[in-house]
C-alpha positions, 0 to 999 in steps of 0.5 A: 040492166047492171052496170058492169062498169059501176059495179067495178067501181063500187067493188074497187071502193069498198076495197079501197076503204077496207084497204085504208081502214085496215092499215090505219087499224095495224099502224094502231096496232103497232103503236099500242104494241111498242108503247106496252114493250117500252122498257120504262126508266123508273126513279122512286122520288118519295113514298108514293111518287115514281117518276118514269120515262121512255125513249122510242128510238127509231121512230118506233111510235106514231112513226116517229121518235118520242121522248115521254116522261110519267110522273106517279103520285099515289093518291094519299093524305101526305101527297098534295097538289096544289098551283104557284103563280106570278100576276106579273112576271115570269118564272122558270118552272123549277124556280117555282118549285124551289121556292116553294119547296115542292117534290115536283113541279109542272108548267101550267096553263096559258099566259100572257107571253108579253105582259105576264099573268095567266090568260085563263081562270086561276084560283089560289087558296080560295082567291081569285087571281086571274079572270078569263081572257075571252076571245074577241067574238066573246066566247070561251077559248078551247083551254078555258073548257076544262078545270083542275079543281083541288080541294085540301090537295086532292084533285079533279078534272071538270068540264064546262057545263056551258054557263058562264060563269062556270068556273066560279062555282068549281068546289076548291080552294086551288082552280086552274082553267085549261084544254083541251079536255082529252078524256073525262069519265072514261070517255074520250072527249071530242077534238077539233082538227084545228092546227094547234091540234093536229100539229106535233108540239111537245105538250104537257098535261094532267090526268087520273088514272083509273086507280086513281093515280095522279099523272103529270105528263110531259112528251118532248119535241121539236127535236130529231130525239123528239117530234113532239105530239099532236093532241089526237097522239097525246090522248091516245097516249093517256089512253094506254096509261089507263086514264079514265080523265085527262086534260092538256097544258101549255105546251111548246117551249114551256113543257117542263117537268121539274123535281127536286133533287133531280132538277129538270128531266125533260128536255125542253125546247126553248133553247134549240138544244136536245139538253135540260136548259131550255126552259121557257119563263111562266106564269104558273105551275102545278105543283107535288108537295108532300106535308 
């Protein structure tokens, strides 16, 4: 004989999760909608190079404020990326970009805040600068999953096939470990829901669009301006700028994106302040140099 009463239940469950999946699928929605409506603020910085930004106001994005600047880099001979370093002290990143006399410059992948030196792989014009610092249980921490491989400028974006010893086989004359891995080959990759990710931090990342396009990517935070991203959202984001790969940085109060002649033009947060002077010191950056 039924249960009227089960059947109650299991009728109010499926409504309840259509319920659910409906509203997340309309908050998705919403989302996709304002960042394709966003007037963008576009600034020509060389031929090939425009840099972008957009502020959602009114907590218009992922229900909140958001601050995103895009930096394009047109795939061309003249065009170069490539990585500055320090084993030992540390920079703020437009002074690496001026003393090497780039077009743009990126904070890097993670470091060593105390003592100086990356904490991740880092291969500089064919020379081994900085081993991986492995966990204590001896495994790969989850930015020592994926690499930016430049080879004569060009770049690419590789995940670990699981060896260990990976990263010393990447085909490149510059090689920067860092993660997580957002997207690869069209595909978006697998996160954890860990608090490093599913916490809004501001965050910094690379990425190829499907054109082929270079992307650096900044989204400010810790800020009413800005809330900042978790990983989920950020990815999401390079989704809607149509990257086929993409990978994140160090992010907190080292996001800087830095270019010549405009000088900083995010809004780091080291500082507390909703202004350009709040960078944070770094080991390394990626660099936009034009020959």
């Amino acid at each position: 004989m039924l249960n009227p009463n089960l059947d109650k239940m299991r009728l109010f469950t499926i409504l309840l999760m259509f319920m659910l999946n409906a509203g997340v699928l309309f908050a998705q929605t919403q989302d996709s909608v304002s960042f394709r409506r966003i007037e963008w603020e576009t600034r020509r910085i060389a031929p090939g190079i425009h840099l972008k930004q957009a502020w959602f106001r009114s907590k218009s994005l992922f229900k909140s404020n958001q601050f995103i600047s895009v930096l394009e880099i047109k795939p061309r001979r003249k065009n170069k990326i490539s990585i500055a370093y320090e084993t030992k002290i540390k920079q703020i990143t437009d002074d690496f970009g001026e003393r090497n006399q780039a077009l743009a410059a990126i904070n890097g992948t993670f470091f060593d805040v105390k003592n100086g030196g990356s904490v991740d792989f880092i291969k500089a014009g064919g020379q081994v600068i900085n081993q991986n610092r492995l966990e204590k249980n001896n495994t790969r921490a989850k930015h020592q999953q994926a690499a930016l491989v430049m080879k004569d400028g060009a770049l690419h974006i590789d995940e670990w096939d699981g060896s260990a010893d990976w990263e010393q086989k990447l085909d490149g004359q510059d090689v920067m470990l860092t993660g997580p891995l957002l997207w690869h080959n069209d595909k978006q990759a697998t996160l954890d829901s860990n608090s490093f990710n599913v916490t809004r931090h501001p965050r910094s990342a690379m990425a190829i669009t499907d054109n082929n396009w270079l992307l650096m990517v900044t989204v400010d935070g810790r800020d009413a301006n800005s809330a900042g991203m978790s990983l989920f959202e950020l990815r999401k984001i390079l989704q809607w700028l149509h990257c086929r790969d993409g990978v994140n940085f160090d992010g907190g109060g080292s996001t800087t994106l830095w270019v010549k002649d405009q000088g900083v033009v995010n809004y780091p947060s080291d500082n507390g302040k909703w202004d350009h002077k709040g960078q944070r010191k770094v080991a390394n950056v990626v660099l936009v140099k034009r020959n």
